[in-house]
Gaussian input, Z-matrix of N, CA and C with variables (Angstrom, degrees):
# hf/3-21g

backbone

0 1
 N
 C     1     B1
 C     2     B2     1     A1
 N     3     B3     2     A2     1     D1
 C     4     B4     3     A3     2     D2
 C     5     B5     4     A4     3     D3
 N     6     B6     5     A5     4     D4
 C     7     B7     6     A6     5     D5
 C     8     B8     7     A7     6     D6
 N     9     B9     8     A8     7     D7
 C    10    B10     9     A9     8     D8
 C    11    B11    10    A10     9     D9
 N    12    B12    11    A11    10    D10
 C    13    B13    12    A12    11    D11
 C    14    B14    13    A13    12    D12
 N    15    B15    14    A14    13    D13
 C    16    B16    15    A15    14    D14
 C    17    B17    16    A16    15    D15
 N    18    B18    17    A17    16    D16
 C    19    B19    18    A18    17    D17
 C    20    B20    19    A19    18    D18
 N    21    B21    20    A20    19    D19
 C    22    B22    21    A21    20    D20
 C    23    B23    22    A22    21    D21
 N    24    B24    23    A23    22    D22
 C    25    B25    24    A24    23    D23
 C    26    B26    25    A25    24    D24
 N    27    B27    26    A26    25    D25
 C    28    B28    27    A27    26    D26
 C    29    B29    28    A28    27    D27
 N    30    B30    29    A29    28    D28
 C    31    B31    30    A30    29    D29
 C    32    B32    31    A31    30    D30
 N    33    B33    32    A32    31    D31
 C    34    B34    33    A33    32    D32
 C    35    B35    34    A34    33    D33
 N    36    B36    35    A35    34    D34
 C    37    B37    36    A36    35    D35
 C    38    B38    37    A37    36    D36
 N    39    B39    38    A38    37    D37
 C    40    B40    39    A39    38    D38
 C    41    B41    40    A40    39    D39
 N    42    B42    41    A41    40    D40
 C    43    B43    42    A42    41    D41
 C    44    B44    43    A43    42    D42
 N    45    B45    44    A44    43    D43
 C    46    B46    45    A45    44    D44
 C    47    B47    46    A46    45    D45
 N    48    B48    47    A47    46    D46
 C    49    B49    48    A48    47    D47
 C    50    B50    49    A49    48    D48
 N    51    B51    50    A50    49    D49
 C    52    B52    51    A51    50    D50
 C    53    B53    52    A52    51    D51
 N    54    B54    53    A53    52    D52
 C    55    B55    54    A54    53    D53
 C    56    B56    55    A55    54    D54
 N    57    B57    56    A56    55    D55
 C    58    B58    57    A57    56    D56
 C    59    B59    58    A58    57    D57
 N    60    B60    59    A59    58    D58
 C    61    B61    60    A60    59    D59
 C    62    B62    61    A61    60    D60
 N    63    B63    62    A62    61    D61
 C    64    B64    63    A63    62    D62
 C    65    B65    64    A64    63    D63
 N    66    B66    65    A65    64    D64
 C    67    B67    66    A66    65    D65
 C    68    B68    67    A67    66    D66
 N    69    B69    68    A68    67    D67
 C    70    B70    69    A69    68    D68
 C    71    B71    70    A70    69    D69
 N    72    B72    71    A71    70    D70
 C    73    B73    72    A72    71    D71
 C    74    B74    73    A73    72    D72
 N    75    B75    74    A74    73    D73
 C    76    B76    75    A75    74    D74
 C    77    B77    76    A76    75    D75
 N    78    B78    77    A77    76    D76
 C    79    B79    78    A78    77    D77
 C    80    B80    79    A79    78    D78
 N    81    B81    80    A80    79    D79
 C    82    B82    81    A81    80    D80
 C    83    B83    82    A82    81    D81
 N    84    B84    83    A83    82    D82
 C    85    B85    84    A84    83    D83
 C    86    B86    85    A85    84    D84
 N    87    B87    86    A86    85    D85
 C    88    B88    87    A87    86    D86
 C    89    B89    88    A88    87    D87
 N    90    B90    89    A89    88    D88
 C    91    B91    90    A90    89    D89
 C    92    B92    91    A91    90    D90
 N    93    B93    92    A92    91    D91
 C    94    B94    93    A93    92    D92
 C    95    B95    94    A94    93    D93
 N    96    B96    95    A95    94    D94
 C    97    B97    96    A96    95    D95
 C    98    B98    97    A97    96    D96
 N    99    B99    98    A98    97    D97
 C   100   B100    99    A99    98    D98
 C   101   B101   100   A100    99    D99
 N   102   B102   101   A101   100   D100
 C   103   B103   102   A102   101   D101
 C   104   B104   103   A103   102   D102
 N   105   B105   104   A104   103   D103
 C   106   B106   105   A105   104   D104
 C   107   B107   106   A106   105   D105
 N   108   B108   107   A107   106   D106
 C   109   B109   108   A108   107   D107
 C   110   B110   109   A109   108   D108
 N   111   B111   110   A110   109   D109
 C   112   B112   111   A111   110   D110
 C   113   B113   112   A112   111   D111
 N   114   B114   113   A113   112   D112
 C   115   B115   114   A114   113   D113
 C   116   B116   115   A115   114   D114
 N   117   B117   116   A116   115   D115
 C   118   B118   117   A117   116   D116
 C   119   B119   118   A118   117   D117
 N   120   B120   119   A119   118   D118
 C   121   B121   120   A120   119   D119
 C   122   B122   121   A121   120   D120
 N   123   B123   122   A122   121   D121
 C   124   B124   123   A123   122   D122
 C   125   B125   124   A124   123   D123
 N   126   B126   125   A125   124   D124
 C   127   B127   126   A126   125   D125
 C   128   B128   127   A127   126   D126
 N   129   B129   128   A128   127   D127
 C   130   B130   129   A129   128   D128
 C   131   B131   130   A130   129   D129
 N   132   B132   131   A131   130   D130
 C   133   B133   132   A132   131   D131
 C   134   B134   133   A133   132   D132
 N   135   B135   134   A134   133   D133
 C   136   B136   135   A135   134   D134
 C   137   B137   136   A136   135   D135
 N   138   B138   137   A137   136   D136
 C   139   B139   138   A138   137   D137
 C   140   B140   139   A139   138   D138
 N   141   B141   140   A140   139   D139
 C   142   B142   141   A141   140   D140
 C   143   B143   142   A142   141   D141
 N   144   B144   143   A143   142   D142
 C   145   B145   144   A144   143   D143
 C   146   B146   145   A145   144   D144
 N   147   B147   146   A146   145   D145
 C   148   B148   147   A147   146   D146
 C   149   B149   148   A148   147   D147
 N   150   B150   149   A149   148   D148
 C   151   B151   150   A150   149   D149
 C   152   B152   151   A151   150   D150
 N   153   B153   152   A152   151   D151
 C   154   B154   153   A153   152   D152
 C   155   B155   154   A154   153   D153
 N   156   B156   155   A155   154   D154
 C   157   B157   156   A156   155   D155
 C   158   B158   157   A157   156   D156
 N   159   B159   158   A158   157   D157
 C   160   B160   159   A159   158   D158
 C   161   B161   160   A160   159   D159
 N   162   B162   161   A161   160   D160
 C   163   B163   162   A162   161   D161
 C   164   B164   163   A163   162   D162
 N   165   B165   164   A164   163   D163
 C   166   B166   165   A165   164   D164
 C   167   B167   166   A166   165   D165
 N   168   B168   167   A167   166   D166
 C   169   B169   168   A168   167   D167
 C   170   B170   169   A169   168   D168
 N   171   B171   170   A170   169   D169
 C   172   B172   171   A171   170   D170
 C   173   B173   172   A172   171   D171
 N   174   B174   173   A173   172   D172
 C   175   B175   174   A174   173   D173
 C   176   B176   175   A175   174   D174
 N   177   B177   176   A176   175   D175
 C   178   B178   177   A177   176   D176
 C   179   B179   178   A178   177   D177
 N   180   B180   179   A179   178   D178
 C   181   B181   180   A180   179   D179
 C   182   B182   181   A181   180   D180

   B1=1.4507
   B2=1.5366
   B3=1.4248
   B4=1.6395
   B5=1.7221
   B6=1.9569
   B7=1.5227
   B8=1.3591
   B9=1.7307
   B10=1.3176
   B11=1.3526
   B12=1.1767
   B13=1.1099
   B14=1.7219
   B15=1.1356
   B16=2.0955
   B17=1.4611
   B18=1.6577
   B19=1.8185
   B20=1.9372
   B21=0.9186
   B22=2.0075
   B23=1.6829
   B24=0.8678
   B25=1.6680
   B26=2.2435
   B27=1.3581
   B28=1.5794
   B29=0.7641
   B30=1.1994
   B31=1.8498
   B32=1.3619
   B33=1.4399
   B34=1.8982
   B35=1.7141
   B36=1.8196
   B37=1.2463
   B38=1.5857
   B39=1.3509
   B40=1.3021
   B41=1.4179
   B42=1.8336
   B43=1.1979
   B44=1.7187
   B45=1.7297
   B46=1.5627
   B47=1.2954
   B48=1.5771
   B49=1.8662
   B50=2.0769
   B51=1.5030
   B52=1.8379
   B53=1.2935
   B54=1.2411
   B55=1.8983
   B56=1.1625
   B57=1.0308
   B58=1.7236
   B59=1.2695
   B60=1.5280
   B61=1.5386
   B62=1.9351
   B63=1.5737
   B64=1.5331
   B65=1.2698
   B66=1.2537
   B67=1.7940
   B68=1.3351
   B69=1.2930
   B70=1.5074
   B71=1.6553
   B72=1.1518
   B73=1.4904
   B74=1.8500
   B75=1.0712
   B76=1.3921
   B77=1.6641
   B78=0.7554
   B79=1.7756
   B80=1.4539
   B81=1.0847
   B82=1.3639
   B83=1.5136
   B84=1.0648
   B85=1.2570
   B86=1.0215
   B87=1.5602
   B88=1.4177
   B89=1.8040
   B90=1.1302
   B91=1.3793
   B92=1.8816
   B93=1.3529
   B94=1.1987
   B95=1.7033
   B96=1.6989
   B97=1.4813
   B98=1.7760
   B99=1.7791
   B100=1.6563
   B101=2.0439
   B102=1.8847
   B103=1.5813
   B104=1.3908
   B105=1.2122
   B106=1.4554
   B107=1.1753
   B108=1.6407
   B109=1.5858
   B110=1.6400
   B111=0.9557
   B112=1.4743
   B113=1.4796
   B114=1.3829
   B115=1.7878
   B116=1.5937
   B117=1.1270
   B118=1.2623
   B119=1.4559
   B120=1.1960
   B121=1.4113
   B122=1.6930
   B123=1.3781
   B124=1.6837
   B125=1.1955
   B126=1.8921
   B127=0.8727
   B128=1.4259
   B129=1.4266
   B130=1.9037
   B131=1.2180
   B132=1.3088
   B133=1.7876
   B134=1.0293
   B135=1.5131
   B136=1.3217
   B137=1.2684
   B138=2.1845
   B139=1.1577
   B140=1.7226
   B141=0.9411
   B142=1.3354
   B143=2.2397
   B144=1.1402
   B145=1.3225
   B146=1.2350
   B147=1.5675
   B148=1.5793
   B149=1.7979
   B150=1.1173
   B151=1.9391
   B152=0.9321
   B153=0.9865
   B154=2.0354
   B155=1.1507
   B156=1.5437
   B157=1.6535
   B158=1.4041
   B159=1.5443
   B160=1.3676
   B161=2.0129
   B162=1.7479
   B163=1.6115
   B164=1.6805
   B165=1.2480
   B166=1.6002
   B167=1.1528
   B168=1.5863
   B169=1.9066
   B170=1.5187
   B171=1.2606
   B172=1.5513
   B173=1.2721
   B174=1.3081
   B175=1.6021
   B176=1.4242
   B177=1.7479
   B178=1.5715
   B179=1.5611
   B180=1.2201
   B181=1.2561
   B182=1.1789
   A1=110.69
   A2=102.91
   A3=89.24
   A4=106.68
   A5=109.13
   A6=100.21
   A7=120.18
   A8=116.14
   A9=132.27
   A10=115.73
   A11=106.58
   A12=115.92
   A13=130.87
   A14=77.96
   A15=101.23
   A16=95.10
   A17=120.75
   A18=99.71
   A19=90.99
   A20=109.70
   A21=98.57
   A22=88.29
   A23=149.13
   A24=155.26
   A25=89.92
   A26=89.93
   A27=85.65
   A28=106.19
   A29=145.70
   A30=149.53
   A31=111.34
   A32=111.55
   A33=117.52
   A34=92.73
   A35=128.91
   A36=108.80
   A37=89.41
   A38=124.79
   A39=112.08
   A40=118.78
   A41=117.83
   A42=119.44
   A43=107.50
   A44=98.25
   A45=108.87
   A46=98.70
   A47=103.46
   A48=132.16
   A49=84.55
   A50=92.69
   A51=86.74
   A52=103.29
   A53=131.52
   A54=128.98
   A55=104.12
   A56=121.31
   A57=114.00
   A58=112.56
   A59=129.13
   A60=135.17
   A61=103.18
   A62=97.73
   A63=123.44
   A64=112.26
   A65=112.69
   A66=130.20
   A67=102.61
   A68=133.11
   A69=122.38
   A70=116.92
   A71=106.16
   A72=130.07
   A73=106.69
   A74=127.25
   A75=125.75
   A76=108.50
   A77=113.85
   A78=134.56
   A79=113.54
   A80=119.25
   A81=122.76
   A82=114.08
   A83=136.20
   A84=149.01
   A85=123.36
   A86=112.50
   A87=130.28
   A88=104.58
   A89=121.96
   A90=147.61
   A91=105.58
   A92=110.08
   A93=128.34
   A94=105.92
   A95=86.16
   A96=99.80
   A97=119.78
   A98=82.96
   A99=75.66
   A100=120.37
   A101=93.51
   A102=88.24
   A103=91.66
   A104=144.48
   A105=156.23
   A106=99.07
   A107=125.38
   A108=139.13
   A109=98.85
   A110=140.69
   A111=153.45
   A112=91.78
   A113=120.88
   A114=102.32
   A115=123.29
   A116=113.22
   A117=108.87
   A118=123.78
   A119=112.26
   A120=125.85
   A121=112.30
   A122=109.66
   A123=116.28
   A124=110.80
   A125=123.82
   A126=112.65
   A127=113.97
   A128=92.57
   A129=116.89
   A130=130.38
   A131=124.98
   A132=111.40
   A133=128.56
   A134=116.40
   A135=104.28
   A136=79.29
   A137=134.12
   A138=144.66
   A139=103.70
   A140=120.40
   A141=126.34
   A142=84.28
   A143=104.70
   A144=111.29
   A145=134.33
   A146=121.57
   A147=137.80
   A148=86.71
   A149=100.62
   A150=84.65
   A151=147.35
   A152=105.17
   A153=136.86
   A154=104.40
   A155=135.09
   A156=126.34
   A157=78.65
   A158=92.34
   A159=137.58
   A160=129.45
   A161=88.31
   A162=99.93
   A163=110.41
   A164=111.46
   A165=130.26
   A166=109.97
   A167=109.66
   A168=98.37
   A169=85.54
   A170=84.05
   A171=102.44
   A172=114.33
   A173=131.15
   A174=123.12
   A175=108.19
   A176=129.22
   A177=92.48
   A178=92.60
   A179=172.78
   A180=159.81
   A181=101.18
   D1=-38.65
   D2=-166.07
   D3=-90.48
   D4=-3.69
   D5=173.05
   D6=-72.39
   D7=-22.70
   D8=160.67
   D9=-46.09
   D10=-41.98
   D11=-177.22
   D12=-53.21
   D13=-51.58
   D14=-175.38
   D15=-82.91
   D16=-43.55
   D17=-172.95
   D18=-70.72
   D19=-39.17
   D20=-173.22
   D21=-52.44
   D22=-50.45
   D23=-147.99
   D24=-75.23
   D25=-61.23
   D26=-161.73
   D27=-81.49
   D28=-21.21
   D29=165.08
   D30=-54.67
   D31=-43.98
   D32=179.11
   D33=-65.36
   D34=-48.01
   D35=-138.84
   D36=-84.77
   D37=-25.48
   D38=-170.35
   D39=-94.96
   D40=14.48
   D41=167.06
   D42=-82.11
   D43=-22.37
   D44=-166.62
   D45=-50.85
   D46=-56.53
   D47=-134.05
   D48=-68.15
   D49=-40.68
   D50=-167.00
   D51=-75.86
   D52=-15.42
   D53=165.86
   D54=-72.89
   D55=-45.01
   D56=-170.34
   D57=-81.64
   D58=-26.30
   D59=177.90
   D60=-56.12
   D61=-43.36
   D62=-164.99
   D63=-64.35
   D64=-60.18
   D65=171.24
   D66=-61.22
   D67=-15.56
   D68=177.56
   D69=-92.27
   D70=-52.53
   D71=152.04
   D72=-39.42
   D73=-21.17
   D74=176.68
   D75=-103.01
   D76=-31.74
   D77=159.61
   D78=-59.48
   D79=-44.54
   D80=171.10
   D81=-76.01
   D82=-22.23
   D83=169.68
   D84=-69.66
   D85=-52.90
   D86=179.45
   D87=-58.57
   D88=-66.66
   D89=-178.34
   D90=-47.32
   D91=-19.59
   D92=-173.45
   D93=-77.21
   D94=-62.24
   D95=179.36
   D96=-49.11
   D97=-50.79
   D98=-166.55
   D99=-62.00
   D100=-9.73
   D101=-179.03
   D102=-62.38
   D103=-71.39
   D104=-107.09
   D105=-89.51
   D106=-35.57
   D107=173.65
   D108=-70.59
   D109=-39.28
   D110=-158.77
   D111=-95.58
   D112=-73.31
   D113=163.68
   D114=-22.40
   D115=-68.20
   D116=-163.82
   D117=-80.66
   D118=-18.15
   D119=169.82
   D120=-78.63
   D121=9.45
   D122=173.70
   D123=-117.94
   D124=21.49
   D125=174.64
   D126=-106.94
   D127=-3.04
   D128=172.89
   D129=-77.22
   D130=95.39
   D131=-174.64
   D132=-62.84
   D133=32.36
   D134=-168.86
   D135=-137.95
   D136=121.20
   D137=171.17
   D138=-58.16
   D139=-73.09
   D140=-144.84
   D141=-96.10
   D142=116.87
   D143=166.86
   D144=-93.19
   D145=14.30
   D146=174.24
   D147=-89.23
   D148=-34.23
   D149=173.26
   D150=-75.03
   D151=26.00
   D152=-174.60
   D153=-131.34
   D154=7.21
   D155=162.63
   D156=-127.86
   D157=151.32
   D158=175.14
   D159=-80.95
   D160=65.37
   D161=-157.70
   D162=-69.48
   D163=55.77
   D164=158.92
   D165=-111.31
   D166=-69.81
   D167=177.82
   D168=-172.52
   D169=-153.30
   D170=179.44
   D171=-74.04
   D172=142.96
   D173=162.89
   D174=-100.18
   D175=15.59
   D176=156.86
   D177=-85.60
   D178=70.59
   D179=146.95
   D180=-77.09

């Protein structure tokens, strides 16, 4: 009973450890991206980029 016990115990803690290793590892990725998107979007002088389309309409009309 009580060897049931400890594999039910170490089976839960090391399903934790591999979710939490996983979700962190995806966090690090994410945080990755946004430098590299943020890099390259500073090579544009223009901050706000809705200001480079023409929010009336189309100009072939």
């Amino acid at each position: 009973m009580m060897k049931r016990l400890n594999k039910l115990v170490l089976g839960i803690s090391f399903l934790f450890l591999v979710i939490s290793i996983t979700a962190g590892c995806g966090m690090g990725k994410e945080a990755e991206i946004k430098k590299s998107f943020e890099k390259t979007l500073s090579m544009y002088p223009i901050k706000n980029l809705e200001d480079l389309y023409d929010k009336e309409g189309y100009r072939d009309d």
